[in-house]
C-alpha positions in Angstrom: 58.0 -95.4 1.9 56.9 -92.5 4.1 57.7 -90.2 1.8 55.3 -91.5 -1.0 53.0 -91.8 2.2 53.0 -88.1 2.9 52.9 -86.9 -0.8 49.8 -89.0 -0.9 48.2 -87.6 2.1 48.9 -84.0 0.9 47.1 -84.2 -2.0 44.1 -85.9 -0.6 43.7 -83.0 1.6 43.9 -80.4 -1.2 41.4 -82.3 -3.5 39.0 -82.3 -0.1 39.5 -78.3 0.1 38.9 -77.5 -3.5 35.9 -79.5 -3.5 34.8 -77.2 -0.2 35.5 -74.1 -1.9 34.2 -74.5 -5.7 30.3 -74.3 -5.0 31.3 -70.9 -3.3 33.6 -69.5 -5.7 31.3 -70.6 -8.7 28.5 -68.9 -6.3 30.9 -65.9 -6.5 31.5 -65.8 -9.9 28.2 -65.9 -11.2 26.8 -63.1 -9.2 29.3 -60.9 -10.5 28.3 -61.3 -13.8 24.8 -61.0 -13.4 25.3 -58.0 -11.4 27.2 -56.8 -14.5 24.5 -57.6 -16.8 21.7 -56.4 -14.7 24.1 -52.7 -15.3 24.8 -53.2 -18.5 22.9 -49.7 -20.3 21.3 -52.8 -22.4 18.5 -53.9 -20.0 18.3 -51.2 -17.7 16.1 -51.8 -14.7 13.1 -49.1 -13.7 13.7 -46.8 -11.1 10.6 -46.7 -9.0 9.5 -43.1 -7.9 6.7 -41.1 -7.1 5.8 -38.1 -8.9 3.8 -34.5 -9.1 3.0 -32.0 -11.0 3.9 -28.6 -11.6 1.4 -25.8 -10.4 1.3 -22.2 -11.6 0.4 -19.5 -9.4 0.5 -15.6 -8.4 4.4 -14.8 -6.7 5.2 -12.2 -4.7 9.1 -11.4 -4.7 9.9 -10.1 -0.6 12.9 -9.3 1.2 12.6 -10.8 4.5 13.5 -8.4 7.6 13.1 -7.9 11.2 12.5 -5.0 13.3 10.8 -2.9 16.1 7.7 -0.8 16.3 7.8 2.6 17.2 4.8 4.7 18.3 3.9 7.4 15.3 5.2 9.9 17.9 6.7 9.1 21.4 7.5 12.0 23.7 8.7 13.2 27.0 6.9 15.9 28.7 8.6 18.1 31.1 8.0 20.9 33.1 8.8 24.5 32.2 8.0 26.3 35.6 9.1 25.6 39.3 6.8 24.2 41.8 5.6 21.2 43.6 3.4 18.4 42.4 -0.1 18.9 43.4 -2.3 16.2 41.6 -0.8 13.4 39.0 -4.7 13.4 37.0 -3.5 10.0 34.9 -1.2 6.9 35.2 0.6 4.5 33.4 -2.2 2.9 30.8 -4.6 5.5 30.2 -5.2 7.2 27.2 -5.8 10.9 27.0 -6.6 13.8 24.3 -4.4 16.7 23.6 -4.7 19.8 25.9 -6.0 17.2 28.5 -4.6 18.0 32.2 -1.8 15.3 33.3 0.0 17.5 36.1 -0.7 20.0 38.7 1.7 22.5 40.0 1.2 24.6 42.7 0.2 27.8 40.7 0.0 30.2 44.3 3.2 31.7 43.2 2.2 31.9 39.5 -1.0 33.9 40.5 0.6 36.4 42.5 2.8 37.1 39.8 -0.3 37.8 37.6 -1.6 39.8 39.7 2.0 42.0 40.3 2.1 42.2 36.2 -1.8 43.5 36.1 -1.5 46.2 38.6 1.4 47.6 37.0 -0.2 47.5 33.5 -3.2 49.3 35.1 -1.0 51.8 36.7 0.5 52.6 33.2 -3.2 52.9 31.2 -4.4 55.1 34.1 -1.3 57.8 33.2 -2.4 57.2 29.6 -6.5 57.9 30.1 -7.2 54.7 28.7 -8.9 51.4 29.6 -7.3 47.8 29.1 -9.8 46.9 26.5 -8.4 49.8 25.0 -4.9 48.7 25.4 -5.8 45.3 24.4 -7.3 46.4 21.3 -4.4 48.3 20.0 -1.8 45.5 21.3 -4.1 43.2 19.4 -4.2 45.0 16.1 -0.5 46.5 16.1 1.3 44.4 18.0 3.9 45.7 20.1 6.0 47.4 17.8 6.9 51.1 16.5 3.9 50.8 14.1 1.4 51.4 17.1 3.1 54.9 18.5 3.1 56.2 15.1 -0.8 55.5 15.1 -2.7 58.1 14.2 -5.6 57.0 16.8 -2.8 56.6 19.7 -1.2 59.9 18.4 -5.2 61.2 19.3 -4.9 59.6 23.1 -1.5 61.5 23.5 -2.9 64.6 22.6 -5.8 64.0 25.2 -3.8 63.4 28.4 -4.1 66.0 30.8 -0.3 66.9 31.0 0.1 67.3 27.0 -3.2 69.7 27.2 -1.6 71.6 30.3 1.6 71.9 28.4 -0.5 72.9 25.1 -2.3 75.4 27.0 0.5 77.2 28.2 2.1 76.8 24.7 -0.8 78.9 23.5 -1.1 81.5 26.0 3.0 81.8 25.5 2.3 82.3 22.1 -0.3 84.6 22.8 1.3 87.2 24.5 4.3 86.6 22.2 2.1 87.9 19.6 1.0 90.9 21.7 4.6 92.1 22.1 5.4 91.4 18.5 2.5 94.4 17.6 3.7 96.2 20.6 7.2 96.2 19.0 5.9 97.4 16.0 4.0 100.3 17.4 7.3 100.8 19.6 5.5 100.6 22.2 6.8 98.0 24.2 10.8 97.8 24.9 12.9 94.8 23.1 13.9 92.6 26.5 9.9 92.1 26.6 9.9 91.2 23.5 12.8 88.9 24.2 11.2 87.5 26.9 8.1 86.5 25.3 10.2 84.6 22.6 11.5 82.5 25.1 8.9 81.8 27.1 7.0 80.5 24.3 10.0 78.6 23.4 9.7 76.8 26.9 6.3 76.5 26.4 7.2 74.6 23.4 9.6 72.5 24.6 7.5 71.7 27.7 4.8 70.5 25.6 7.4 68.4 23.4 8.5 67.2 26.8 5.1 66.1 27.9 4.5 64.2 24.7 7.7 61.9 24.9 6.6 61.5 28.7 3.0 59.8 27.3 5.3 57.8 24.8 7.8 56.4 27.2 4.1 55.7 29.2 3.3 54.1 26.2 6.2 51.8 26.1 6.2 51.5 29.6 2.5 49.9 29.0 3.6 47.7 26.4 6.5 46.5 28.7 3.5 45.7 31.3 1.1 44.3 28.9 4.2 41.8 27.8 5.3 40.7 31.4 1.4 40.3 32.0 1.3 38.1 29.4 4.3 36.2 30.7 2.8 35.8 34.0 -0.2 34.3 32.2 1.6 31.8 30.6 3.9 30.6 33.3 0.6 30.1 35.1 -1.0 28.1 32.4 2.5 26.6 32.8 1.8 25.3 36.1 -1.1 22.8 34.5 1.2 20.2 32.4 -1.1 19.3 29.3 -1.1 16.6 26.3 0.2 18.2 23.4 -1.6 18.5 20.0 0.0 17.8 17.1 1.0 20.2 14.8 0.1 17.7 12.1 -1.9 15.1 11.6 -0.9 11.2 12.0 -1.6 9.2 8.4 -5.1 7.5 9.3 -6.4 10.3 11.5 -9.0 12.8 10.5 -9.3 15.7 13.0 -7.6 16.4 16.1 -10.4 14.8 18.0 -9.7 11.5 17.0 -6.0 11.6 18.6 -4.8 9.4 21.4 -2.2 9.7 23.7 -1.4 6.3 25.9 0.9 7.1 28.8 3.7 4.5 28.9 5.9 6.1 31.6 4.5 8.2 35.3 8.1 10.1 36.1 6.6 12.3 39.1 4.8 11.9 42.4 2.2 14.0 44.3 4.6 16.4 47.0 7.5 16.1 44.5 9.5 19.4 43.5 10.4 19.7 39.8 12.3 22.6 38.3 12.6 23.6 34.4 13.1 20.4 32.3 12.5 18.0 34.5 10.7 14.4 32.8 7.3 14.2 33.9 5.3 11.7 31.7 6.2 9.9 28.8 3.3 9.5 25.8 3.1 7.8 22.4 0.4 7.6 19.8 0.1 3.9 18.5 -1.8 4.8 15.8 -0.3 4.2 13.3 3.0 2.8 14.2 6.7 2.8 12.4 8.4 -0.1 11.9 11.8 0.6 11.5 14.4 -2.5 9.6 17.3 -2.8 8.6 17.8 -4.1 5.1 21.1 -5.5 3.4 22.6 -3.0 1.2 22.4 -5.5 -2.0 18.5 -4.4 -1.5 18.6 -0.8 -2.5 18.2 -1.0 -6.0 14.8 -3.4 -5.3 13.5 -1.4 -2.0 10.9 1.9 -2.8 8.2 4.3 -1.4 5.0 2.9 -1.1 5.5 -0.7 -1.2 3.6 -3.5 0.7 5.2 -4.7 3.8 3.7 -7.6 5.9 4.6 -8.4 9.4 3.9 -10.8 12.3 4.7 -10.3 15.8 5.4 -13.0 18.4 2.0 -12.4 20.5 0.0 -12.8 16.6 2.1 -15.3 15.7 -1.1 -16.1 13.4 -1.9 -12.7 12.1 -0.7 -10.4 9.2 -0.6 -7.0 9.9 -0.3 -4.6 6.7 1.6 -1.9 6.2 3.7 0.5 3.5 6.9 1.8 3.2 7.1 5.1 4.2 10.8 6.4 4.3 13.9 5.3 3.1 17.4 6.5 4.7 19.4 7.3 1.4 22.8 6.6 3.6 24.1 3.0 4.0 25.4 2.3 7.5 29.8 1.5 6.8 29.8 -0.8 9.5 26.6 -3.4 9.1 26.0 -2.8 5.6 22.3 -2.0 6.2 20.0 1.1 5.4 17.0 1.6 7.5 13.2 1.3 6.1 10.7 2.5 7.7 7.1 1.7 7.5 3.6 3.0 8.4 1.9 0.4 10.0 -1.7 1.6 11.0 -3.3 0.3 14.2 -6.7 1.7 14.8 -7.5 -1.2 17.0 -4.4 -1.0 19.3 -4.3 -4.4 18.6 -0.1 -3.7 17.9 2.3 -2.2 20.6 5.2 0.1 20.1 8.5 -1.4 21.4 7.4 -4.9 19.3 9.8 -7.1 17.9 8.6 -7.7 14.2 9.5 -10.4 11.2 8.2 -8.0 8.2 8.5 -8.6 4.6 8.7 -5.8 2.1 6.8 -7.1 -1.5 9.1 -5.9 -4.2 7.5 -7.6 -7.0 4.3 -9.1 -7.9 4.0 -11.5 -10.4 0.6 -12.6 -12.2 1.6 -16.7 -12.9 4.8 -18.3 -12.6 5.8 -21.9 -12.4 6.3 -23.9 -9.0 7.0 -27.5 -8.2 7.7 -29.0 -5.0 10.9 -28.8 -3.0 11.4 -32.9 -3.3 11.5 -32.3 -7.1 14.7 -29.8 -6.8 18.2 -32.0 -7.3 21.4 -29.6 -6.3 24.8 -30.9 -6.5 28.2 -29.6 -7.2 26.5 -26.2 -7.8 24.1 -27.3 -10.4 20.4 -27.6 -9.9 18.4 -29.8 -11.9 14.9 -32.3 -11.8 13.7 -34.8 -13.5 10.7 -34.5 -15.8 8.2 -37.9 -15.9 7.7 -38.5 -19.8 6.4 -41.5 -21.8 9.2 -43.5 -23.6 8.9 -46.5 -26.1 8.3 -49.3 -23.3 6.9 -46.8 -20.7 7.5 -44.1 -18.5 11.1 -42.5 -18.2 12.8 -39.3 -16.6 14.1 -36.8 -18.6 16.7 -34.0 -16.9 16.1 -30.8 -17.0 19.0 -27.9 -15.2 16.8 -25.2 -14.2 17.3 -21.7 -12.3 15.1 -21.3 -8.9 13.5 -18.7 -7.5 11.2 -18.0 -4.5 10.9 -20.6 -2.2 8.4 -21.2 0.5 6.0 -23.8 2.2 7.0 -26.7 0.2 7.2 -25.1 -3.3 10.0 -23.5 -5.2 9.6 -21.4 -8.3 11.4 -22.6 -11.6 12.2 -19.2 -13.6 11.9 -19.5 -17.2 8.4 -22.1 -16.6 8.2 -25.8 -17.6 6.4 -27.4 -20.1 2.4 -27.2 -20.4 0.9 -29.9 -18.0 4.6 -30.6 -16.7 5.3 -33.6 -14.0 8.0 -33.7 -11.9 9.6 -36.3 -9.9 9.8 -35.7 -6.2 12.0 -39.0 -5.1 14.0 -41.7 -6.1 16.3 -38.7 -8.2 20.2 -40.4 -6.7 19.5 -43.2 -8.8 18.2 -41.7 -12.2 20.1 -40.4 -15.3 18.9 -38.8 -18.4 16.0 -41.0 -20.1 16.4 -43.7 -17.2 12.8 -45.7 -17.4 11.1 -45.4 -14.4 7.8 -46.9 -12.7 5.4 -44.6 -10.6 5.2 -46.3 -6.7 1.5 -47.9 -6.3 -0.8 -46.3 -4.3 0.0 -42.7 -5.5 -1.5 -41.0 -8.4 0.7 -39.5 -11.1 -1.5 -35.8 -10.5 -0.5 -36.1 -7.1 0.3 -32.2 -6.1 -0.2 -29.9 -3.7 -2.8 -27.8 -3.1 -2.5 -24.2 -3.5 -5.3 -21.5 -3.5 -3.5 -18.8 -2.1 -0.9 -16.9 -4.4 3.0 -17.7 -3.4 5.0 -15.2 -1.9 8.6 -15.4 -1.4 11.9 -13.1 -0.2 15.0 -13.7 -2.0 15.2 -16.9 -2.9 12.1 -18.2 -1.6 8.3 -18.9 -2.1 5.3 -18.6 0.1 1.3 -17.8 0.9 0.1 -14.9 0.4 -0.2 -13.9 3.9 3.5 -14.1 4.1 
C-alpha cells in the first residue's frame, strides 16, 4: 500500500514539472525557427546604412620625410694674424654685408711691419734710379717674374744707373786706348807688352761693366723681394680687421652681391682676448635660401628627381606651407639605414624660416589631373583583401553590390581607388560587417544618399595616402 502510494506521488510531481517547463520549451522552440527563417537567403532582411558618393579630384603622389634646415652657407670665421681683440663691432643677432668689419685686432705690430717692408723697398728703387710708381707699374704689368728683367724698358733703366755708365765709360776709354796701341803696333811704334796691356785692361773694363749690370739685376730682384714682403705686410694688416666674406657665387634667389645677408649665430671672442692663427671668432649663415636636407627610404630612388616640388611645415608654422625644390640628390645609399639624402632649396626672403629647424617635408612625385576618391568609412580590409560596397537599385529596392578594389593615396578622410569607379558611383560608408554581395539594403533617415564630402582643394598623398593640396 505504500508502495502504490509513492509510485502515485512520483508521478504527480512529474506531470506538475512538465506542465512548468512546456510554455518555455515551446517558447524555445519557436524562436529558433523563426530565427532560422528570418536567415533563410529566401526573405532576407535590409541592412540599414548610410551612404556617399565618390568624388574625383587632382592627386598629388608624395613621399613623406623629415628633416633639418641648413643655412645656404654657414661658416666659421677665424683669425689669420696674432694679436689682441680690440673691438667686437656686432653680436649674436645682427645681420651684416660682406666685407663688413666684425673684429679688431690690434694692428700696432702690423703697421710697423709695413713700414720695415716700405723702407726697404725704397732703399732698393733708390740703387735702381727709379720711383715706386715706377716699380709699381712694371710689377703691375709683368708681374714678378723673369719676363720683367728681360724687358726691354727695364733693360733701358739698367743701362741708366750711374754704376753701369761709370763701368761703360771706362769700357770705352779702355777700348780707346786699346785701339791706339793696336795702330801703334802696326806702325811698330809701340812695344807688344803695351799692347798687351791695353787688351786686358779693356777686358776688365768689360767684365767690370758685365759686373755692374748683374749688380742692378740682383737690385732688381732684390726690389721685387721688397715689393713682395711689402705686400705681405699689407695684407697681414688688412688681416688684423676680420671681415664678412663675399661669396664667390651667388645664392639661388639673390641678384647682386648687395642683396647678401649674413646673420651672426655664434660671438666666439671677447674685447682684451688674444687669438693666434685659426682661432674661431664668429660664426655666420645666410638663411636665404635654406637646404633642407632628408633622408629618404632607398625603395624611393627610382620615384625621387631634380627639380621636384617639396612642401614642408615646421613646428613654429604648424599652419603654413613653405615651398621648395629638390636641388641635389646623393647618388650613394647609406648600408646601414637604407636611406639617401635629398636636399632641397627652400627660399626664405622673409626670414620667416630658421636654419637648425626640424621639418615634415613632402617631395611631389607625381601629379595627377583627376582620379577617383571615396571616403575612408567606405574602405572594407580583411584577410588582406580590400573591398566596398557599391549602393545600386535592385528589383524591390536598393542593394549593395561588392566591389575588390586597389587603394592609393590616402589623406584627410579620403582614399583614392586606382583603376576609378563607375560614373556617378555611391559608396557605402557603414553597416559593411553585415552585408554580402547584392544584400538589399535601406539608406538611414535623416541622411541624403549625395551625402559627400566637400573637396575644393586637389588631394595630395605620400605612399599610400591622400591629402590637400597644401600638404
Amino acid at each position: 500500500m505504500t508502495l502504490i502510494a509513492s509510485n502515485g506521488l512520483r508521478r504527480a510531481l512529474a506531470g506538475l514539472i512538465l506542465a512548468a517547463l512546456g510554455p518555455i520549451l515551446g517558447s524555445g522552440c519557436g524562436g529558433a525557427a523563426e530565427r532560422e527563417l528570418d536567415a533563410s537567403p529566401g526573405a532576407p532582411k535590409p541592412v540599414v546604412v548610410t551612404t556617399a558618393e565618390a568624388v574625383r579630384r587632382p592627386v598629388e603622389r608624395a613621399i613623406e620625410v623629415v628633416g633639418t634646415l641648413h643655412g645656404w652657407e654657414e661658416v666659421t670665421l677665424g683669425s689669420k694674424q696674432t694679436g689682441r681683440v680690440v673691438a667686437v663691432r656686432h653680436d649674436v643677432g645682427d645681420r651684416v654685408s660682406p666685407e663688413e668689419p666684425l673684429v679688431d685686432l690690434d694692428p700696432v705690430d702690423a703697421r710697423l711691419a709695413v713700414d720695415e717692408a716700405r723702407s726697404r723697398l725704397l732703399g732698393e728703387l733708390v740703387r735702381l734710379g727709379i720711383t715706386a710708381d715706377q716699380a709699381e707699374e712694371f710689377t703691375s704689368r709683368y708681374g714678378v717674374s723673369e719676363e720683367l728683367l728681360a724687358n726691354e724698358e727695364v733693360n733701358r733703366i739698367i743701362l741708366e744707373i750711374p754704376a753701369i755708365q761709370q763701368a761703360g765709360a771706362t769700357l770705352d776709354q779702355a777700348t780707346t786706348r786699346l785701339n791706339r796701341q793696336r795702330q801703334l803696333s802696326q806702325r811698330n811704334a809701340g812695344t807688344q807688352q803695351e799692347l798687351q796691356d791695353a787688351e786686358s785692361e779693356e777686358r776688365i773694363a768689360q767684365a767690370a761693366r758685365e759686373n755692374a749690370v748683374m749688380t742692378a739685376r740682383t737690385v732688381i730682384a732684390d726690389a721685387l723681394s721688397s715689393h713682395v714682403a711689402l705686400q705681405q705686410a699689407q695684407e697681414a694688416l688688412r688681416e688684423m680687421q676680420i671681415v664678412a666674406p663675399r661669396p664667390s657665387a651667388l645664392p639661388p634667389g639673390v641678384d647682386s652681391p648687395e642683396e647678401v645677408r649674413y646673420a651672426i649665430s655664434r660671438r666666439q671672442v671677447s674685447e682684451g682676448q688674444f687669438l693666434r692663427p685659426g682661432d674661431p671668432v664668429i660664426d655666420l649663415v645666410l638663411e636665404h635660401p635654406l637646404r633642407l636636407r632628408v633622408s629618404v627610404p632607398e625603395r624611393f630612388v627610382a620615384e625621387v628627381s631634380q627639380g621636384q616640388e617639396v612642401g614642408l611645415r615646421t613646428a613654429a608654422f604648424p599652419d603654413r606651407i613653405f615651398r621648395g625644390s629638390v636641388a641635389r640628390i646623393n647618388p650613394s645609399v647609406d648600408p646601414v639605414s637604407r636611406t639617401f639624402e635629398v636636399e632641397a632649396e627652400v627660399p626664405n626672403p622673409d626670414l620667416t624660416l630658421h636654419p637648425g629647424s626640424f621639418a615634415k617635408a613632402r617631395i611631389i612625385t607625381v601629379r595627377e589631373s583627376e582620379a577617383t576618391l571615396v571616403p575612408i568609412e567606405a574602405i572594407v580590409r580583411f584577410a588582406g583583401v580590400v573591398k566596398l560596397f557599391l549602393l545600386e537599385t535592385g528589383p524591390d529596392g536598393y542593394q549593395a553590390r561588392e566591389l575588390a578594389i586597389e587603394t592609393g593615396a590616402e589623406r584627410d578622410g579620403l582614399v583614392e581607388v586606382l583603376g576609378g569607379l563607375p560614373e556617378d558611383a555611391v559608396v557605402i560608408t557603414s553597416g559593411q560587417t553585415r552585408l554580402a554581395d547584392r544584400t538589399p539594403v535601406v539608406i538611414r533617415p535623416g541622411l541624403a544618399e549625395d551625402e559627400s564630402p566637400e573637396a575644393e582643394e586637389p588631394a595630395v598623398g605620400a605612399e599610400g595616402e591622400a591629402s590637400d593640396e597644401d600638404g
